[in-house]
C-alpha positions in Angstrom: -3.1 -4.6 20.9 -1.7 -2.3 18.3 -3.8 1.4 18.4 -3.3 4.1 16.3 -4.8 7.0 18.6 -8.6 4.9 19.9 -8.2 2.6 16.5 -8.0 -1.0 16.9 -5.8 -2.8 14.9 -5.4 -6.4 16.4 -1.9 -7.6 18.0 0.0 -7.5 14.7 -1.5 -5.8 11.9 -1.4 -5.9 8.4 -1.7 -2.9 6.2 -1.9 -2.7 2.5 0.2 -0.1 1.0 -0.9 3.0 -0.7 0.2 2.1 -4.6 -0.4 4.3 -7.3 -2.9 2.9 -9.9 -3.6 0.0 -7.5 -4.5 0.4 -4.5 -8.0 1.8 -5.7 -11.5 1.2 -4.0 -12.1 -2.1 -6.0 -8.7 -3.6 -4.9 -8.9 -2.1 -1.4 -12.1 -4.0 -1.3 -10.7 -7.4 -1.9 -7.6 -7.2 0.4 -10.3 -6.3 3.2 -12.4 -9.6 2.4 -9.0 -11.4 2.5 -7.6 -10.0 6.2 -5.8 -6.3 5.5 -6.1 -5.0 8.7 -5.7 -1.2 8.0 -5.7 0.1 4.3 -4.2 3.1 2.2 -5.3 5.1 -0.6 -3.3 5.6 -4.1 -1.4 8.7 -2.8 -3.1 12.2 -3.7 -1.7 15.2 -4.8 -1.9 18.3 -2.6 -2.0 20.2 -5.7 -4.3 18.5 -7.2 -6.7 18.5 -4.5 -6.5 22.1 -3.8 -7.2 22.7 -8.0 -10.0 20.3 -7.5 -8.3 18.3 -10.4 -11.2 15.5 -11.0 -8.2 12.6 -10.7 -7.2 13.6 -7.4 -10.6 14.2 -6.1 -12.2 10.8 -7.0 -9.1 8.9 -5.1 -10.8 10.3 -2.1 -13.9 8.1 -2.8 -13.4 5.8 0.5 -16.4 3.5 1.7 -17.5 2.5 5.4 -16.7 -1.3 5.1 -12.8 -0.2 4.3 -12.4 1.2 7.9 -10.5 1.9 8.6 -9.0 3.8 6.2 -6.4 6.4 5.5 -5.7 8.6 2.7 -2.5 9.2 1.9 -1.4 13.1 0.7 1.9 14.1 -1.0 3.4 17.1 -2.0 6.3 19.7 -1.5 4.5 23.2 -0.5 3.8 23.3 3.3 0.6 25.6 2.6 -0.5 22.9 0.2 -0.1 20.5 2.4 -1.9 21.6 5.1 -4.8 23.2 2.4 -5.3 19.4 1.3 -5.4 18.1 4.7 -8.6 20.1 5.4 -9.7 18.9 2.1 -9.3 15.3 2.6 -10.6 15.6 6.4 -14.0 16.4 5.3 -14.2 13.4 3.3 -14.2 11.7 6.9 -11.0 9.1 7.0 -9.7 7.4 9.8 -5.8 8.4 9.4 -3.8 10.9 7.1 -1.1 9.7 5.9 1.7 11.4 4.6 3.8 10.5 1.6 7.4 11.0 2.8 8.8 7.9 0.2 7.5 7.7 -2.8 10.9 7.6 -5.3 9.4 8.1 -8.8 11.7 10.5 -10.4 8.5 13.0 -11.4 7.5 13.6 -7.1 10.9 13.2 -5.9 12.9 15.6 -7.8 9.7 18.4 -7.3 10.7 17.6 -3.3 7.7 15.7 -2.5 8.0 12.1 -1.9 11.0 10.6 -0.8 12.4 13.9 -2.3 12.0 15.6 1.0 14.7 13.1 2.5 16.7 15.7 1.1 15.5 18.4 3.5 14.7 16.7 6.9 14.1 20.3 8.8 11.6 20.7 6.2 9.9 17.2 6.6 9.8 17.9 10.0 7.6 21.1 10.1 5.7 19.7 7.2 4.9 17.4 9.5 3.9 19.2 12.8 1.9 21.9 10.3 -0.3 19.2 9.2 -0.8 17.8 12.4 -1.5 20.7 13.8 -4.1 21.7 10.9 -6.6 17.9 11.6 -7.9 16.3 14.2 -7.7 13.2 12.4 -4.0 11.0 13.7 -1.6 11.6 10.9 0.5 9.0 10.1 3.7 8.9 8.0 5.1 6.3 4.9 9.2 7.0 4.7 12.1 5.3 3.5 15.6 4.4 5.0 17.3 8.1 3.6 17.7 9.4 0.0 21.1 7.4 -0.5 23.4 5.1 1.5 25.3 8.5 3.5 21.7 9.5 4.8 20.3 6.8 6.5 19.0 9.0 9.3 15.7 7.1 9.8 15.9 6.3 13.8 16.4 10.2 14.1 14.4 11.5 11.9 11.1 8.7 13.5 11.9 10.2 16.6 11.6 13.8 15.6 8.7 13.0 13.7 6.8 11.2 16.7 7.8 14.3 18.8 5.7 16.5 16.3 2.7 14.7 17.0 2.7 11.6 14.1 1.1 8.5 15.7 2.4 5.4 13.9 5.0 5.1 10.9 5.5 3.0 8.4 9.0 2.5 6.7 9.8 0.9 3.5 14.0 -0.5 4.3 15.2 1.3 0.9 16.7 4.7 -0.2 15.2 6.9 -2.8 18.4 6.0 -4.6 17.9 2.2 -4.4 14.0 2.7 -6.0 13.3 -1.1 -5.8 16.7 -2.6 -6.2 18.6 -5.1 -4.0 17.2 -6.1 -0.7 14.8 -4.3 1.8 17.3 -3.2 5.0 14.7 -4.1 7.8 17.7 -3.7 10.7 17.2 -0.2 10.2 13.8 -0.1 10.8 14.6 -2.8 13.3 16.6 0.2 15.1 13.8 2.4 15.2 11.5 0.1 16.7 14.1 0.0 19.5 15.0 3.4 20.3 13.1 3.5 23.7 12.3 7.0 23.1 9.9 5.7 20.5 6.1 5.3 21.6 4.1 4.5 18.3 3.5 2.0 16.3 6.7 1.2 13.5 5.5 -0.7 10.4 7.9 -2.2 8.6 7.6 -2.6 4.4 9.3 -4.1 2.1 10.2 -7.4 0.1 7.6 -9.4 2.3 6.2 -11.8 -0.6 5.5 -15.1 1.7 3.4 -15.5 5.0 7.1 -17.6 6.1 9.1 -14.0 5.5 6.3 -12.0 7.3 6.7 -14.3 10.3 10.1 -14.4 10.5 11.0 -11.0 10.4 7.7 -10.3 13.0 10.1 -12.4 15.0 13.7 -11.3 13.9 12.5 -7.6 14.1 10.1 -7.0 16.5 8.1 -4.6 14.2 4.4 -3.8 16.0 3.2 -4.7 11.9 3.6 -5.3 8.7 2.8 -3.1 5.5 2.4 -5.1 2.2 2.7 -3.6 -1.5 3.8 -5.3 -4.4 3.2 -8.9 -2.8 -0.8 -8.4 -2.6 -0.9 -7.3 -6.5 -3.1 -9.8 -7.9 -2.8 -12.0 -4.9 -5.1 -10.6 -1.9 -5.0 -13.9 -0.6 -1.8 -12.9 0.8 -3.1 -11.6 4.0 -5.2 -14.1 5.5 -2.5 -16.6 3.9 0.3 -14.5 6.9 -2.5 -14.7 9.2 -3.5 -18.5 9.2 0.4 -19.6 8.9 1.6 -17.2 12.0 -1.6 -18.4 14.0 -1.3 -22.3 13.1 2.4 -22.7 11.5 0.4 -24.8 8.3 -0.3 -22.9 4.8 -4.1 -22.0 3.8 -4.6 -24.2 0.2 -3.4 -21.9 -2.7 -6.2 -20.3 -4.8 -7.2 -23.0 -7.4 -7.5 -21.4 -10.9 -11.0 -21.4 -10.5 -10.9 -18.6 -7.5 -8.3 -16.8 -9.5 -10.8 -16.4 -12.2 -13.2 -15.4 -10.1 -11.3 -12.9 -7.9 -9.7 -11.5 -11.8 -13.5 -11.4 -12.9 -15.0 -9.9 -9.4 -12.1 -7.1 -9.8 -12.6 -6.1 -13.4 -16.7 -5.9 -12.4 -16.0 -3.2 -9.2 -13.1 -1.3 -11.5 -15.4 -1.1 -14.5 -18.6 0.4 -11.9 -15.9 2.9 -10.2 -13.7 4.1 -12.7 -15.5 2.9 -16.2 -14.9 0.0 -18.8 -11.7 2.4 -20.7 -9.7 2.6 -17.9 -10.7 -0.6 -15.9 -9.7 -3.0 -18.6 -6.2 -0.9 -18.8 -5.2 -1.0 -15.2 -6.1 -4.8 -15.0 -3.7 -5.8 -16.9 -0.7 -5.7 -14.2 -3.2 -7.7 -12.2 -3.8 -10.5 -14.2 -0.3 -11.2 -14.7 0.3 -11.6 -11.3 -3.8 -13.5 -10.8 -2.3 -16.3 -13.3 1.0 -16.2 -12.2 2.9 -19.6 -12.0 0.6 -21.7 -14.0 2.3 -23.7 -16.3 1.0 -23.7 -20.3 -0.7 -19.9 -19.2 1.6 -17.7 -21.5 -1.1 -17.6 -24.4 -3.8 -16.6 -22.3 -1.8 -14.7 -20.1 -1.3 -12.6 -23.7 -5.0 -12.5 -24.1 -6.2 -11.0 -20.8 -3.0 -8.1 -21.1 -3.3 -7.2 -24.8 -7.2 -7.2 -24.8 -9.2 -4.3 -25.0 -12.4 -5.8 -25.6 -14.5 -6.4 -22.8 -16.3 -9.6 -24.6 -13.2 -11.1 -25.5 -11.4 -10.9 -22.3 -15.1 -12.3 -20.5 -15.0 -14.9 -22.7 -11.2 -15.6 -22.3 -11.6 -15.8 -18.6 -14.9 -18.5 -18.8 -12.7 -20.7 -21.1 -9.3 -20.6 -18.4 -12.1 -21.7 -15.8 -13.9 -24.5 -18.1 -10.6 -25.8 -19.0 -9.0 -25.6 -15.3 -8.0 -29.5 -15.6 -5.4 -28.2 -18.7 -3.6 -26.1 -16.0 -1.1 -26.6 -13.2 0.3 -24.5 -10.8 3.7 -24.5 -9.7 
């Protein structure tokens, strides 16, 4: 059984990752119906929290059928850092989470992020003040090192862990690599390994198929896995690992018929959280990947992403499902 502090998270957990613009209370909902194990909010600014900036502030909006939950913080002033961890502590989560890997050129280069790969004495007594400044178990999201010559993750877990973290989660890329080339998991491997390490090691990165999750479960021993861009329009993903590492046979695919539904059943909770404007904007990375690998979609496909009418895209949706027989997936 894997625990983070008393929480129970089953004998290998999945977690969805905190993504910015996605992993919001509507989508967090649907990746708990379909089997995410432990979930993430969009990562929230420290600043922004402690200016009470109404962006950052409604990200903390968590519900009690998420648990549990964590809420992720980032930022690059210690006494920030610790200012928003009392903020985000009242609004009752299960874990902090610290955002030691995000590599978006705006958070990184303010050294916050992955940006504080840069200055690994500093991460570390970020660390142990936050920890110090909650009850709540703190938890960290990393990357490999901020380039190829500073891949000092398996040091830099275990000084973590020795400053009171209680589970870690690393994505197998440098800040420098962004999203490029392949995820390294025999460095997080290595970490896993170390025998002076006691918590839970999460690995992330490029896991897109419940055959890869399985495999590298095996290959490198990870206590879980953590699960991004794979689970963007596709929450299916998780119960699909689940039910192939259990029996070693594939769950059916979603017909296009539950992809409408789940596409519609999204849109409704993002247009009641975060209103019809901004709802029908941020949708439109999710239908691409809803419909994705249908053959003959591309017109409607155009429809749903370049639509900002609420009728029209309602109406574009009830006509993919009336005409499901036109479609195949492939």
């Amino acid at each position: 059984m894997v625990r983070i502090r008393d929480i129970e998270l089953g004998d290998f957990p999945l977690l969805l990752a905190p993504m910015e613009d996605v992993s919001d209370p509507p989508f967090r909902a649907l990746c708990k119906k379909h089997g995410a194990d432990l979930m993430y909010t969009e990562f929230i600014s420290s600043e922004g929290l402690i200016r009470d900036a109404a962006k950052s502030v409604q990200k903390l909006d968590i519900y009690e059928y998420e648990r549990p939950i964590g809420i992720q913080i980032f930022g690059y002033d210690i006494e920030s850092m610790k200012q928003a961890t009392e903020i985000t502590e009242k609004t009752n989560p299960d874990i902090i989470d610290i955002n030691y890997g995000c590599p978006v050129k705006k958070v990184a280069c303010k050294g916050a992020g992955a940006g504080i790969l840069q200055d690994i004495p500093k991460m570390v007594k970020m660390t142990e003040e936050i920890v110090k400044s909650t009850k709540l178990p703190v938890t960290v999201k990393t990357r490999l090192g901020w380039d190829e010559q500073s891949k000092h993750i398996v040091e830099v877990a275990e000084r973590l862990q020795d400053v009171g973290i209680e589970a870690i989660s690393i994505h197998g890329r440098t800040r420098k690599q962004m999203y490029k080339g392949d995820a390294d998991w025999s460095l997080i491997a290595a970490v896993k390994e170390n025998p002076r390490m006691k918590i839970p090691v999460f690995g992330n990165g490029d896991i897109d198929t419940p055959e890869k999750a399985v495999d590298y479960k095996e290959r490198y021993g990870v206590d879980g896995i953590m699960i991004g861009r794979a689970s963007i329009g596709y929450p299916w993903i998780f119960n699909e690992i689940k039910h192939f590492a259990k029996t070693g046979s594939h769950l059916s695919k979603p017909t296009i018929n539950d992809r409408v539904e789940m596409a519609r059943e999204h849109l409704e909770m993002s247009i009641k959280w975060k209103g019809e404007t901004l709802a029908i904007a941020e949708m439109k990375r999710h239908y691409t990947n809803y419909f994705k690998g249908i053959a003959g979609f591309k017109p409607y496909r155009i429809k749903l992403v370049t639509s900002f009418d609420l009728n029209e895209i309602k109406e574009t949706l009830d006509f993919i499902k009336e005409h499901e027989a036109q479609f195949e997936l492939v």
